[in-house]
Phi, psi and omega in degrees: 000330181276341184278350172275350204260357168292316160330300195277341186277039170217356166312340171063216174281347179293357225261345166252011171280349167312280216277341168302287171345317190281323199267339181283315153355284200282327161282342174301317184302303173307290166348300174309303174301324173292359185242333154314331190286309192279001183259341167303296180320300199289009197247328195256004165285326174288346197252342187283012179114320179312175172251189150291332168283337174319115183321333196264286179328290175311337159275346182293310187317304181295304161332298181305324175263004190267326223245337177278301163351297202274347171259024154260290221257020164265319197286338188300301185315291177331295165304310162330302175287319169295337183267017158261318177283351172296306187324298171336256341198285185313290208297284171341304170285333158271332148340286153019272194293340199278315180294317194303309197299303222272007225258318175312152174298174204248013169272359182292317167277040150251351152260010190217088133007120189281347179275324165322269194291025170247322180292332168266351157273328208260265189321311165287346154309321203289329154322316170284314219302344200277294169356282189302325201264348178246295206286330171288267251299343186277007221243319164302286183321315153003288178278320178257014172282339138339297177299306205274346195276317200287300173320325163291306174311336193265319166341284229288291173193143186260020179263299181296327177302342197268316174295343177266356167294331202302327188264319173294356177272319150338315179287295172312346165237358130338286165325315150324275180334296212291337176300291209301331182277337226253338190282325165307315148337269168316310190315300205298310184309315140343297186279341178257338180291359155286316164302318194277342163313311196277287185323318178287322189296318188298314206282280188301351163327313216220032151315279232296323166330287176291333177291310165345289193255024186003060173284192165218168180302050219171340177279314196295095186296289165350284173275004149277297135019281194275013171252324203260317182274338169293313175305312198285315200304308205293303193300281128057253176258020157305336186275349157281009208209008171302282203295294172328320226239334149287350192249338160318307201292330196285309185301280193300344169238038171237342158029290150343283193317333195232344176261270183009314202264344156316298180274008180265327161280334177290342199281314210279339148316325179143334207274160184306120158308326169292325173269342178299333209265307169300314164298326175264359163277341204275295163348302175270336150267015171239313167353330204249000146327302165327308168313311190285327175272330160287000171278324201279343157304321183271359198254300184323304148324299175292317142320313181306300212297314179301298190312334177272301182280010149261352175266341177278263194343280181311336170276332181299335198244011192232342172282325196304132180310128171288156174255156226289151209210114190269156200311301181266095180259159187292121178313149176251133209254354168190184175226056199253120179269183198171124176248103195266113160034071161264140176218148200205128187248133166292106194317149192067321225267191182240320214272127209273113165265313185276138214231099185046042171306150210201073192209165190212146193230084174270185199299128176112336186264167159249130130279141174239154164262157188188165199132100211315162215277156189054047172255349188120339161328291170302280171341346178294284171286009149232053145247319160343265191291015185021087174301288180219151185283120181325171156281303183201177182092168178206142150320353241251126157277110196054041141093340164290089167346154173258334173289344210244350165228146187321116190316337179301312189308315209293295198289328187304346191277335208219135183231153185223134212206103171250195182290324188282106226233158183206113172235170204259148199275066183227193184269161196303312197296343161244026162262328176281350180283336179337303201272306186273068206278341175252039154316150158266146160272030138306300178296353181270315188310311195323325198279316196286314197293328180302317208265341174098027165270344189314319217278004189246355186287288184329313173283336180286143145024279214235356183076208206297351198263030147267141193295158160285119169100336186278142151030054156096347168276108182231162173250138164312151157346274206256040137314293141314318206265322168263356166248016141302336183268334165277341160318282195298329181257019153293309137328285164049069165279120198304321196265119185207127203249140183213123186208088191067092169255350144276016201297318190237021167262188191252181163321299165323304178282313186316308163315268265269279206294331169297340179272320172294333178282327167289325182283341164315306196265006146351055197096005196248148152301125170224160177209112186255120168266152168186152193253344151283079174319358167280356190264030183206002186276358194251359174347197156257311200209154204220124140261119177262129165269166193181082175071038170079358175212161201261108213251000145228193183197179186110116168340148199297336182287326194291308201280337162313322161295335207264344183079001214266242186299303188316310206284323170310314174278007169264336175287313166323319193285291202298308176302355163271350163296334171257029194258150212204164159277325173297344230244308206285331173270348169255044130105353186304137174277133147224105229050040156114336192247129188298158167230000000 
């Protein structure tokens, strides 16, 4: 009841055709159960003496297939109504989850796998839906083909009802056992084909990799690891379930075995062998019902069991902090950005990255961060657009808190261009249209031309309207990296965050897209991280991050002059910029070693 009353709240208008489902169900079980009655009958009109011609045999007969007819297309029905509320029920949870997704901070999938999070909306819907649509509507019948089966044995004679308890109370505590272990179970079983989802998809990332370095799956330690631990759990306990689970089967399909010899003392007692004989036929056809509803108990259970911890997983993600939305929020009045003492933890972690940061991008100007990797720089540029929310410290754009204006207003405002660059398997023309869908394409081309893209328009297939990813059209980094830039200046957002936005070009691509980048950040607030300092000398202000906090500042000739940080990573760059194979054979020390 509790994993249906979870259930139910996505089930919709469709939600009283459910409790049909069940009474339709539950008469296919009576239904079903009349022709057993009647073949008893038609055994003891044979044995009382009768033919084949007997009217009553013949009508027993006619009964039995009419009464087997009607518990199939009773039982069709049942289903029919359960598959329309599954349908619901599967459509409704993934609604659901994909909004609760749009509802999140957007740092929340940096901690969530995109393999994580496929699994848990897309397989556990399809779970409940198998749940809802096979396995409830048997939940009638379950109970009551037991019942009305047991209530008959003892009517008929309650001594053999009594030999048939013997197995079945065995079966029931089977059933038990197995709800308690099978709930413990599931959790662990749940959790790991979800590691191993997220691991596999991480695997085939870096096929190309592993193929390189003619590795094998034993190099990706991880995801065998979540294979070798899935394996052991599962065998594990199929291997608990040996001894138990053969002496179930020997008992619930032994029937026989506990009625014979019940009944060879009822004849030898005194009672009328015919009819003793005719009671114990009865016996033996309906016993083996029994079988069938506890095996459809233990399938039933275990179903129960997936289906409750998959509707928590898909709830689990309905748990997630929204990210927070202020009631009345503020227009936003200028675009001057201002970082006040922020300081910032990443959720779950412990460890302070960000420590009283301090900076101000006003409008029309560029900052670049600069600083070794993991100082804190990137965490910078997704806290702007709030990826995730300061610890303490403030935001603000045009003097105006980033909590206090509306997230619409917020992203419409601010484009973003990262190391990762990510387009969607459409045509160029609606990957760059993305952000803007009611670009004309005269504004898009305008976007391509800025961004240095024709030449990458001019070689493809079909131009801009060819798909990405189709029959073999794939792009470069930086490529991508420029028709990510025309995304953003199509946009022509006041506000524009760049984060290694060369991260993945050539030489080549690099001219191309800095020349794009400067008609980007044209008359815009920018605020640029990079780790190639020739892309940052012409800034307003330069920030060296360093361990979360910012320890110079100043323009590249002012930080050039101070001798400090800055200047030490600039001498490095340019000498890694003149570094040669030749430099390295006359002897040039490198990483520490003559080579």
């Amino acid at each position: 009841m509790s994993t249906f009353s979870k259930l139910s709240k996505y089930m919709g208008s469709r939600k009283p055709l459910f409790p049909l489902a069940l009474i339709l169900s539950a008469l296919s079980a009576i239904a079903g159960l009349v022709p057993f009655l009647l073949m008893w009958l038609i055994v003891r009109e044979i044995l009382s003496g009768g033919d084949m011609t007997n009217i009553r045999i013949f009508d027993y007969s006619i009964g039995a297939v009419l009464a087997s007819v009607a518990s199939v297309l009773l039982y069709f029905a049942a289903l029919a109504c359960s598959h329309l509320v599954a349908f619901r029920l599967e459509g409704d949870l993934r609604r659901f989850a994909m909004k609760k997704l749009m509802t999140a901070p957007l740092g929340f999938f940096d901690k969530n796998p995109t393999g994580k999070l496929r699994k848990i909306i897309d397989d556990n819907a399809a779970i409940t839906h198998t749940f809802v649509a096979h396995q409830m509507p048997d939940i009638s019948s379950t109970i009551l083909i037991p019942i009305i089966a047991l209530v008959m044995m003892f009517v008929f004679d309650w001594r053999l009802g009594l030999a048939t308890l013997v197995p079945i109370a065995y079966a029931i505590f089977i059933l038990s056992t197995l709800g308690r272990k099978g709930t413990k179970f599931m959790e662990r079983y749940m959790q790991s084909l979800e590691e191993m989802n997220s691991e596999a998809v991480e695997y085939v990332r870096g096929i190309p990799v592993v193929k390189v370095f003619q590795q094998t799956i034993y190099s990706f330690k991880n995801f065998y690891k979540t294979i070798e631990t899935y394996h052991q759990m599962v065998t594990a306990y199929s291997n608990s379930w040996k001894v138990p689970y053969c002496i179930y089967t020997t008992l619930v399909n032994g029937f026989v075995l506990f009625l014979v010899p019940v009944a060879i003392l009822i004849i030898g007692n005194g009672d009328d062998v015919k009819l003793t004989i005719v009671n114990m036929m009865i016996y033996v056809l309906v016993t083996p019902l029994f079988s069938q509803c506890v095996m459809r108990s233990m399938y039933l259970s275990n179903a129960t069991n997936q289906a409750g911890i998959a509707i928590d997983r898909i709830n689990d993600i309905a748990r997630t902090k929204d990210l927070e939305v202020c009631e009345n929020p503020v227009p936003m009045q200028g675009f001057d950005v201002e970082f006040k003492n922020v300081n910032f933890t990443y959720p779950g972690t412990e460890a302070q990255v960000l420590h009283n940061v301090s900076f101000a991008v006003p409008t029309g100007s560029t900052v670049a961060l600069v600083g070794a990797s993991g100082g804190g720089k990137s965490t910078v540029a997704k806290l702007l657009p709030r990826f995730f929310d300061v610890d303490s410290g403030e935001i603000t754009i045009g003097g105006i808190s980033v909590k206090q204006i509306d997230p619409k207003e917020l992203m419409k405002n601010i484009s973003f261009v990262f190391q990762n660059t990510r387009l969607f398997k459409m045509s160029i023309l609606d990957n760059v249209r993305y952000g803007t869908p009611d670009a004309t394409l005269e504004q898009v081309n305008e976007a391509l031309d800025l961004a240095q893209c024709r030449e990458i328009i001019d070689k493809l297939p079909n131009g801009i309207h060819t798909v990405i990813g189709s029959k073999g059209t794939y792009l470069s980094g930086g490529e991508q990296q420029r028709v990510v830039l025309a995304r953003a200046i199509l946009k022509n957002a006041p506000i524009v965050v760049l984060d290694e936005a060369t991260a993945f070009a050539d030489p080549e691509n690099e001219r191309l897209i800095q020349e794009a980048l400067r008609k980007l950040a044209k008359g815009k607030t920018v605020l640029m991280i990079a780790h190639r300092l020739t892309s940052i000398v012409n800034a307003d202000e330069i920030l060296v991050v360093e361990n979360g906090e910012i320890v110079e500042r100043g323009t590249h000739n002012e930080l050039i002059g101070k001798s400090g940080v800055y200047a030490k990573m600039w001498a490095e760059y340019q000498q890694s910029t003149t570094w040669t194979l030749d430099n390295a054979k006359n002897g040039e020390n490198v990483g520490g070693e003559n080579v």
